[in-house]
C-alpha positions as a Python dict, from the first residue, in 0.01 Angstrom:
ca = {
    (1, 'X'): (0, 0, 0),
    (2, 'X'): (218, 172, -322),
    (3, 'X'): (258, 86, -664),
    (4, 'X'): (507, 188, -915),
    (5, 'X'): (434, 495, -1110),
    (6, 'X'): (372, 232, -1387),
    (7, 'X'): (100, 24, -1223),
    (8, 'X'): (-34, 366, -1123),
    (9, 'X'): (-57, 484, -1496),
    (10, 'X'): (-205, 138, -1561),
    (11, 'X'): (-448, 159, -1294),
    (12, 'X'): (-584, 469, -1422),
    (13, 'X'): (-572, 357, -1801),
    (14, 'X'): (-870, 66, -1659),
    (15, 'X'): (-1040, 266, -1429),
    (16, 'X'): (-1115, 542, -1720),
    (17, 'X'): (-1260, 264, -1943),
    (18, 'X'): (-1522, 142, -1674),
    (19, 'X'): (-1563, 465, -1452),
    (20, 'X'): (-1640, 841, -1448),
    (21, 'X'): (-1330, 953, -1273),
    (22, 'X'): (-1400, 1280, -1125),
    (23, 'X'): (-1309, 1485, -837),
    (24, 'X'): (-1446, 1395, -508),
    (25, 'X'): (-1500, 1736, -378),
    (26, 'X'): (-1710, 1768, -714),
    (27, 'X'): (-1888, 1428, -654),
    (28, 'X'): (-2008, 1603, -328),
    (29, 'X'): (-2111, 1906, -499),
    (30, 'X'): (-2314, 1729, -784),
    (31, 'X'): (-2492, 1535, -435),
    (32, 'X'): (-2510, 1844, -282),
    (33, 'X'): (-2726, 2007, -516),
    (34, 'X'): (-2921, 1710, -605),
    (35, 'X'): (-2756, 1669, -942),
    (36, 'X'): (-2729, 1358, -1145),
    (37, 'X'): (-2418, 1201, -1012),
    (38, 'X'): (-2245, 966, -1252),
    (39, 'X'): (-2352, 639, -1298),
    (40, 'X'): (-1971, 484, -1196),
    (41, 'X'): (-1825, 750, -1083),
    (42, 'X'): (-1453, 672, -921),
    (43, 'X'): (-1254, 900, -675),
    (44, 'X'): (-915, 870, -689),
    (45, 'X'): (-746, 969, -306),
    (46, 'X'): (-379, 925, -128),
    (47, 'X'): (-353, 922, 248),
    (48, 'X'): (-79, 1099, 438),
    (49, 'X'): (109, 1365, 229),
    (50, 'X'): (378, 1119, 63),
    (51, 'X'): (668, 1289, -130),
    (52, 'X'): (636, 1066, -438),
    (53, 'X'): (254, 1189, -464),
    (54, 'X'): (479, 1490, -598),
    (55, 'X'): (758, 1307, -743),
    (56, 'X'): (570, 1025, -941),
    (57, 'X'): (174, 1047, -889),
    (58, 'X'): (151, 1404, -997),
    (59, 'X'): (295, 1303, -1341),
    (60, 'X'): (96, 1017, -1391),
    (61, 'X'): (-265, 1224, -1348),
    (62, 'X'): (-173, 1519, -1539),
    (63, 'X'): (-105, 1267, -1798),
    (64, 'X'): (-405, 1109, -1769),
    (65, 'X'): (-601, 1398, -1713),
    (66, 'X'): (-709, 1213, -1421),
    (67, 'X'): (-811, 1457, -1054),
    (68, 'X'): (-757, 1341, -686),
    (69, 'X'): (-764, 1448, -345),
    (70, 'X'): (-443, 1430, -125),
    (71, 'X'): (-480, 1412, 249),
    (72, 'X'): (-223, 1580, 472),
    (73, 'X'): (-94, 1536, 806),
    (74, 'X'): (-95, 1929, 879),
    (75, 'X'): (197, 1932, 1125),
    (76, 'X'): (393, 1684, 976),
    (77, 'X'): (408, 1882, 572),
    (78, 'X'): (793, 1932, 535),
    (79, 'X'): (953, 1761, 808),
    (80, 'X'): (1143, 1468, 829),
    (81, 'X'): (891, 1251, 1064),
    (82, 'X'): (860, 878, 942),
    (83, 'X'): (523, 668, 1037),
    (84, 'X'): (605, 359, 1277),
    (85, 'X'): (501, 122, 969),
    (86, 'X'): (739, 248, 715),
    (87, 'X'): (1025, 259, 1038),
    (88, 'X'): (944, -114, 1125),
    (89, 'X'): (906, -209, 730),
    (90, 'X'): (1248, -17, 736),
    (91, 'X'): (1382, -239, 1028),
    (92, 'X'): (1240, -548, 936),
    (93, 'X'): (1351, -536, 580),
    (94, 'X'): (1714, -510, 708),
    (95, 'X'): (1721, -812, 996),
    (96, 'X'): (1886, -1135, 999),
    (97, 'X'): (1905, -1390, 1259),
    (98, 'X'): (2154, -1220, 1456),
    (99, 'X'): (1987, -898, 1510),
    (100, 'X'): (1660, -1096, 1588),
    (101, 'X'): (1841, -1088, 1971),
    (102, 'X'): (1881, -761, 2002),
    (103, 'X'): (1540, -629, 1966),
    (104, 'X'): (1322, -531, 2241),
    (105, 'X'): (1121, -826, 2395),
    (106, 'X'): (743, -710, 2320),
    (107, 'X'): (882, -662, 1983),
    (108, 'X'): (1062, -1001, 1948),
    (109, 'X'): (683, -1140, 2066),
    (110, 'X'): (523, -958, 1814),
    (111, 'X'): (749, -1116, 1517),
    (112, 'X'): (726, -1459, 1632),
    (113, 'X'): (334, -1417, 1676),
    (114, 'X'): (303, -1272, 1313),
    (115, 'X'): (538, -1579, 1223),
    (116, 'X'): (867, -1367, 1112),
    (117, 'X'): (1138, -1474, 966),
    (118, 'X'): (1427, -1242, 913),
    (119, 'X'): (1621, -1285, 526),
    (120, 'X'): (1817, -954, 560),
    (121, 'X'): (1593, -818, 309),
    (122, 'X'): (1249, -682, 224),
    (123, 'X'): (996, -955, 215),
    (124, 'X'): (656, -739, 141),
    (125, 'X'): (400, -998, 260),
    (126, 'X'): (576, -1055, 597),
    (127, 'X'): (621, -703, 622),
    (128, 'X'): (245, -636, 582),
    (129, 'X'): (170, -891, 829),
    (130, 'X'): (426, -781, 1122),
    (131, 'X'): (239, -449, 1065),
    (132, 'X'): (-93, -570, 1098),
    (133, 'X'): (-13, -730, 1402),
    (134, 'X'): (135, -438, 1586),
    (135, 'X'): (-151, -235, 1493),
    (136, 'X'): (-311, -378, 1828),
    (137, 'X'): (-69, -131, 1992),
    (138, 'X'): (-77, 231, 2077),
    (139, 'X'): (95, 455, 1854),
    (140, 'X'): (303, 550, 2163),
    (141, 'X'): (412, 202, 2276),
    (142, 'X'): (552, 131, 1881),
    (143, 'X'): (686, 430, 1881),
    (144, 'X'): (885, 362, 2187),
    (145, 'X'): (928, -46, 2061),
    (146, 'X'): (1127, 135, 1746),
    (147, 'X'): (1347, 367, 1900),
    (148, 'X'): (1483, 108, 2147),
    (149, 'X'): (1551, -102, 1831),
    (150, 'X'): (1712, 138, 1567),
    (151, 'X'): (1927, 212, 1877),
    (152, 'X'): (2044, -148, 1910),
    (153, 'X'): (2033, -288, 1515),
    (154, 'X'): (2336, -116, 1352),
    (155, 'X'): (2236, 63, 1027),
    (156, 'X'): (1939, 208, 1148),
    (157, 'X'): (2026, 558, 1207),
    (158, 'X'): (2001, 711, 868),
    (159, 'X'): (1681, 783, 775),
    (160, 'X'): (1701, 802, 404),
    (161, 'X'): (1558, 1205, 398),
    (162, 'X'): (1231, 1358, 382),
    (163, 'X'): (935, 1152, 300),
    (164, 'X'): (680, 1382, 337),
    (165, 'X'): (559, 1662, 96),
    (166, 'X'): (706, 2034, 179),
    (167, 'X'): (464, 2368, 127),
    (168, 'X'): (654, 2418, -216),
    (169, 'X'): (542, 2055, -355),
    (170, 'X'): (165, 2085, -233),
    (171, 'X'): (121, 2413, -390),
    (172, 'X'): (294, 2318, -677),
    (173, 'X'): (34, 1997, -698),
    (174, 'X'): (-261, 2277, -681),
    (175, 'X'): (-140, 2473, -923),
    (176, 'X'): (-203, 2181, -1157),
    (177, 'X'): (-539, 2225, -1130),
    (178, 'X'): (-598, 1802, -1079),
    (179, 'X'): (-517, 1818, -714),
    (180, 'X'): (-723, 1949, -395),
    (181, 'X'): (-635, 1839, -49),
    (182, 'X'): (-844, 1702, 292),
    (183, 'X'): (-710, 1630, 651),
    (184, 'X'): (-587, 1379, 813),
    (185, 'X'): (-581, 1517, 1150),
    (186, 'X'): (-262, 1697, 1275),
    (187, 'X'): (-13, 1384, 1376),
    (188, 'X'): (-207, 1126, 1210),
    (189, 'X'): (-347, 1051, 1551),
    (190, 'X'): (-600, 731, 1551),
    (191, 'X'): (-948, 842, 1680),
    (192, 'X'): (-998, 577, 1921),
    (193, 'X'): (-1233, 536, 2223),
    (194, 'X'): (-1071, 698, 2511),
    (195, 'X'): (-935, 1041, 2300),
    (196, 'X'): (-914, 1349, 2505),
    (197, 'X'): (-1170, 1574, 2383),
    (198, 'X'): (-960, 1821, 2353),
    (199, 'X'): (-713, 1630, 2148),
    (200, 'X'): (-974, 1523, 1916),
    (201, 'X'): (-1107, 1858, 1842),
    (202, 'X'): (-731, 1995, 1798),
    (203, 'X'): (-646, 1662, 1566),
    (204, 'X'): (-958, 1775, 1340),
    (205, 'X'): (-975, 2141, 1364),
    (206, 'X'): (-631, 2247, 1410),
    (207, 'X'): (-552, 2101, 1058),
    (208, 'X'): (-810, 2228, 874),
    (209, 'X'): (-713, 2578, 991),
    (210, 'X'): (-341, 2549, 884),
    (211, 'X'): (-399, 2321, 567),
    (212, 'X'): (-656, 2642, 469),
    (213, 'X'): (-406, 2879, 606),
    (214, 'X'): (-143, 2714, 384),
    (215, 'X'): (-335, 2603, 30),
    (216, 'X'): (-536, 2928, 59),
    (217, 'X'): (-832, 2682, -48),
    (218, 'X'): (-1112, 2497, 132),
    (219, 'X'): (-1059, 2203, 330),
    (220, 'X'): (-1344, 2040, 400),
    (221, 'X'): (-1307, 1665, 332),
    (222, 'X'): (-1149, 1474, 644),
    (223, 'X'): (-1010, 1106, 603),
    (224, 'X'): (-1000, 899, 925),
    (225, 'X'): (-643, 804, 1059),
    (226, 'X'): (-594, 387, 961),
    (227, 'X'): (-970, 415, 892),
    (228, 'X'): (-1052, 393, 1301),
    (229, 'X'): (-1314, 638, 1415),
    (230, 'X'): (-1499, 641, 1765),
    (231, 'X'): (-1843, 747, 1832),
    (232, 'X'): (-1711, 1119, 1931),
    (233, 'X'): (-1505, 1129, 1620),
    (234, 'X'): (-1774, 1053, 1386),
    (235, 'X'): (-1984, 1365, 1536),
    (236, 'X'): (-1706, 1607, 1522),
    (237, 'X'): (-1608, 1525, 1197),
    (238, 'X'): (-2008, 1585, 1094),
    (239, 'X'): (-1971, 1923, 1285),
    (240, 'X'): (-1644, 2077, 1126),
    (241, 'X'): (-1630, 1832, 793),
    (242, 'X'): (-1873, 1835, 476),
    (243, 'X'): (-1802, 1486, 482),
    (244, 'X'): (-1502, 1210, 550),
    (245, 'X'): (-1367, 893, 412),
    (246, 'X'): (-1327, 556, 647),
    (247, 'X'): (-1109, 253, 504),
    (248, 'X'): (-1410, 35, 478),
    (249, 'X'): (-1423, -143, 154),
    (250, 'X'): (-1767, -105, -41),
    (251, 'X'): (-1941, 116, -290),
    (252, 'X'): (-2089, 474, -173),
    (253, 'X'): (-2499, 465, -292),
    (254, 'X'): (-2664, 812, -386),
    (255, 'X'): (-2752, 805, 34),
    (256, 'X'): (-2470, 730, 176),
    (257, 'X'): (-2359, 883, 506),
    (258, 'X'): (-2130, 1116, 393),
    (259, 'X'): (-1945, 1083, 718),
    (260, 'X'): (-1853, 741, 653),
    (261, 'X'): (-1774, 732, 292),
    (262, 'X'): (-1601, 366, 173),
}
């Protein structure tokens, strides 16, 4: 789920010797008008508004030349919220055996189910699949698993600082000319079954108004929350989105559903 900045660099060294990398809000355009779209032609996208996008991505595609589209979390630009994965990558990354007892028991569960076994540092692959697993719960309920636990482990109070891109770093990215942005929603909300309608139309219109509001460009690209996207979801995104991009590995044909994009 990251690189370094020097993998990045890498990544886009290969990708421009087999692929037309071009902008994806330009890729629509050339579709749009029934252009010839590039035989291999590669988008390059980052979900949720990180601060190294600024700090170390930015870099890397001005040197490269290289554009891509940034999707924000509209009400979460400039604070200091942190996503339950990176908080529980966070936590897990600092257990040992002893603190193992002091988490919350649905949490514990979820460990031993995803075979955990605390080392006092990071372990990336167990990480990814403690994540995974807790995936099958709301938002809500890890939210509420992870405060009861950084209130018991010591050494989870600080937060590090900001993680998130501020107004000053986003306009700063589209001022390089290599950088437009989409939505993804307003608190990163997953569009499941079940969303209030109301909710869902705030998550997906609300942040298109302030992300406009803010970039003083259009926003008209939507990416789907972890990729999940109910039946009501998928029409509202075709009513107030040109189009929107799902997890789903695969390669996009000339016909695509551009509601769906892989």
């Amino acid at each position: 789920m990251y690189v370094s900045p020097e993998t990045l660099a890498m990544h886009l060294r290969v990708l421009k010797q087999h692929f037309a990398l071009i902008d994806l809000g330009e890729w629509l355009n050339l579709r749009t008008a029934g252009a010839r779209l590039p035989d291999r032609a590669c988008c390059i996208t980052f979900d949720d508004g990180w601060r190294d996008n600024f700090e170390y991505g930015l870099p890397e595609l001005v040197g490269a030349r290289v554009p891509a589209t940034v999707f924000l979390v509209s009400d979460f630009i400039g604070s200091t919220y942190r996503f339950w994965p990176n908080r529980l990558a966070g936590l897990l990354g600092r257990l040992d055996a002893q603190d193992i007892s002091l988490l919350p028991g649905e949490l514990s569960v979820l460990l031993a189910r995803a075979g955990f076994v605390p080392t006092g540092s990071a372990d990336v692959e167990q990480i990814d699949r403690v994540i995974n697993a807790c995936k099958g719960l709301s938002d809500a309920d890890m939210i509420g698993l992870l405060d009861a636990a950084e209130a018991r482990v010591p050494g989870m109070t600080d937060t590090g600082g900001r993680d998130l891109l501020d107004a000053a770093e986003i306009l700063a990215m589209r001022d390089s000319g290599l950088v437009r942005f989409g939505s993804h929603s307003r608190r990163h909300t997953r569009l499941l079954p079940g969303l209030a309608a109301l909710q869902l139309d705030d998550e997906l219109r609300g942040s298109r108004s302030r992300l406009e509001q803010m970039t003083g460009r259009p926003v008209d690209i939507f990416c789907y929350p972890n990729g999940d996207c109910s039946p009501a979801a998928l029409e509202l995104a075709r009513d107030v989105y040109r189009a929107a991009v799902t997890t789903a590995p695969g390669w996009n044909q000339p016909h695509s559903d551009l509601h769906r994009l892989q």
